[in-house]
N, C-alpha and C positions, 0 to 999 in steps of 0.2 A: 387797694394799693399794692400789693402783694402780684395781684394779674397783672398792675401796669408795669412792676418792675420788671416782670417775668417775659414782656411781649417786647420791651424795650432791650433787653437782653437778648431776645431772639434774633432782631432785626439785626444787634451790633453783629451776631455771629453769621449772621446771612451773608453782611457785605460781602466782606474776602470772599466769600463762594461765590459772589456775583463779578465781585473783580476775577477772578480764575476763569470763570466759562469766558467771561471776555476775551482775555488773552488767549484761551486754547481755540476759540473758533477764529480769532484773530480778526473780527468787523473793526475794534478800537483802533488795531497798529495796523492795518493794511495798505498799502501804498498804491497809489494808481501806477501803473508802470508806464512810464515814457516811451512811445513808442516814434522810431529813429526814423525821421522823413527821408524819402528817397529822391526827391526833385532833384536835389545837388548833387547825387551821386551820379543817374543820368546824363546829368549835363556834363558834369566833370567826364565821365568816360567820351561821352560822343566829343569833347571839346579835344580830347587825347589824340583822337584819331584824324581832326582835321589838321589837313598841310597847309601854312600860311605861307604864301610864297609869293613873290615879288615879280611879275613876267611882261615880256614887252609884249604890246600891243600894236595896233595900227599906228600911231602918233605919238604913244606916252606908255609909261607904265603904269601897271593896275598891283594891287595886293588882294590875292585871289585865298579865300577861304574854302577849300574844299575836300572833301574826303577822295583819301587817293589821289589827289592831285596832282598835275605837273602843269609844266611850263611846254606849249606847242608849235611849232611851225609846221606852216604848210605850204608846201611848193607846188605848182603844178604850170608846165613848160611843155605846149602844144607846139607842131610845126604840120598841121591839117591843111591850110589853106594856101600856102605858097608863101604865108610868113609864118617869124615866130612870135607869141602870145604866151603872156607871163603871167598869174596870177596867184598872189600870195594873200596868207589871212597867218594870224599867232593869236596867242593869250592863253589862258586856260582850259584845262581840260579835266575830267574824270577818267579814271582807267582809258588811260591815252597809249597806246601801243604805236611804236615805229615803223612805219613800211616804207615802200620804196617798190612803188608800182607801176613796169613802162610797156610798151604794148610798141612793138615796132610795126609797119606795113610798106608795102608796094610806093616806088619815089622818093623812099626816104622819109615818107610820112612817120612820125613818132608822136607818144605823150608820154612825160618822164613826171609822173607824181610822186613828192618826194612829202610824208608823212613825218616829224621829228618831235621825239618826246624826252623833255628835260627834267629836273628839280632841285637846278640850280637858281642863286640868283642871277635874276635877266638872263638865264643861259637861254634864252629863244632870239637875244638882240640879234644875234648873227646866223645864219644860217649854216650847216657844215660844208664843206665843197661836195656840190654834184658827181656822184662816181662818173666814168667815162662811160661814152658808149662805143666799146670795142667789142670787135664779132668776136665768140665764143664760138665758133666751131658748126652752130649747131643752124639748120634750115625750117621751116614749113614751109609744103607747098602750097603754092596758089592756083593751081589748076588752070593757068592760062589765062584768070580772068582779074584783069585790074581795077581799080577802083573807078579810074577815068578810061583814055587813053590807053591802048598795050602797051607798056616799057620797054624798053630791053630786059632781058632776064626776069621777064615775071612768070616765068615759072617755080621759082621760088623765091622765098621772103628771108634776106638774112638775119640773125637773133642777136640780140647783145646782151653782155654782161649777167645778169642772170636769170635769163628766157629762157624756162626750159618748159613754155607750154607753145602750143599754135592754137591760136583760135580762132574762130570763127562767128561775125554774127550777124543779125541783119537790121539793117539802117533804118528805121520809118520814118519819113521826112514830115514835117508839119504842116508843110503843104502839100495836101494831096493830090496835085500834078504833079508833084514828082513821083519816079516809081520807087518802091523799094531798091536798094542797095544791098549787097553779100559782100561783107569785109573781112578780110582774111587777115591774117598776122601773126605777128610772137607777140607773148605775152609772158609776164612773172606770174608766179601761182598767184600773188598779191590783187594784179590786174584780173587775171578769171575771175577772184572771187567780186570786185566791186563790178565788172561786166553783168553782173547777176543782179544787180541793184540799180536804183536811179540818180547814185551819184556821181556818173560820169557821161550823162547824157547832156548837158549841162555843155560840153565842151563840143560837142558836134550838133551838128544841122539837124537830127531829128533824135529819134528814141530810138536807143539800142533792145533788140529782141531776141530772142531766139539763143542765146549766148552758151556756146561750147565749146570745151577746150581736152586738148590730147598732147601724144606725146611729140616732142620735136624730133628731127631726124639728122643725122650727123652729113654735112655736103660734101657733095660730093671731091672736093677738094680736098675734105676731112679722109675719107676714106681711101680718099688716093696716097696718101703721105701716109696714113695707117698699114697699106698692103707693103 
């Protein structure tokens, strides 16, 4: 009787010591830690940075969701063939930059691409007015060689408004009885740079090649009224 009281006794004082390592190693009270999902946060940022914006289109208008976005117009107004030819497209766009790229030559021949970038609402409904095309002073020559026909004064190509390249390139026709073509002109830096690409082959009879551009030269008119 004596042992059992004395082992009964022991255990009672054991407990508390078994409650204490509990609590000090902390298995009993330890919490799982919640850990903070990120989906929403992702979403919420990328959703920060898209432009929701309202732009005309062909027909009607759209609500365009896009990072960096705007509202575009695109003009492009040829006078190649002995008429003029008009071609417009708008709506949206990604990192949409404004140009204004026109390339004069030989008869008055021209192409006035006119690039327009908004992020307004419906600011694409309307177009802005066309700059003019008045001579700036400035020539490339043509070496005497016109595109058809010699002109009159195709010795040099007058420039407008802000043409301050000449370029040069050559024509490959689609149909291979015709020969190659060498076309000369003014151009805006805007135009060299898309001369260099296929997205203004598109407007002429074959594929532009060879495409290089320098500086213009002040005419000789310029230089008369200069001395």
């Amino acid at each position: 009787m004596t042992i059992f009281l004395s082992t009964c006794l022991l255990l009672v004082l054991l407990c508390p010591g078994l409650d204490a390592l509990e609590v000090s190693t902390g298995y009993a009270s330890q919490e799982v830690p919640v850990v903070e999902g990120t989906p929403e946060v992702v979403v919420a940022a990328d959703t920060a940075t898209l432009k929701i914006l309202q732009c005309r289109e062909t027909v009607q208008s759209r609500t365009c969701r896009i990072k960096g976005g705007s509202c575009f117009y695109d003009l492009t107004e040829t006078y190649l063939n002995g008429s003029i030819d008009t071609y417009k497209t708008r709506g949206c766009a990604e990192d949409c930059v404004s140009a204004n790229a026109t390339f004069s030559s030989v008869e008055s021949k021209y192409i006035q691409h006119i690039h327009y970038c908004c992020k307004e609402f419906l600011c694409n409904f309307r177009l802005p007015a066309k700059p003019k095309r008045d001579f700036n002073g400035l020539e490339c020559p043509n070496l005497c060689v016109a595109e058809s026909a010699v002109s009159e004064d195709s010795g040099a190509i007058r420039c407008n408004d802000d043409e301050t390249q000449c370029i040069e390139f050559v024509l490959v026709h689609d149909d291979r009885g015709v020969p190659d073509k060498v076309v000369r002109g003014c151009a805006t830096p805007a135009f060299c740079e898309l001369a260099k690409t296929s997205e203004l082959n598109k407007y002429f009879s074959g594929t532009i090649t060879r495409a290089r551009c320098g500086e213009t030269l002040p005419s000789q008119k310029q230089l008369s009224i200069e001395v």
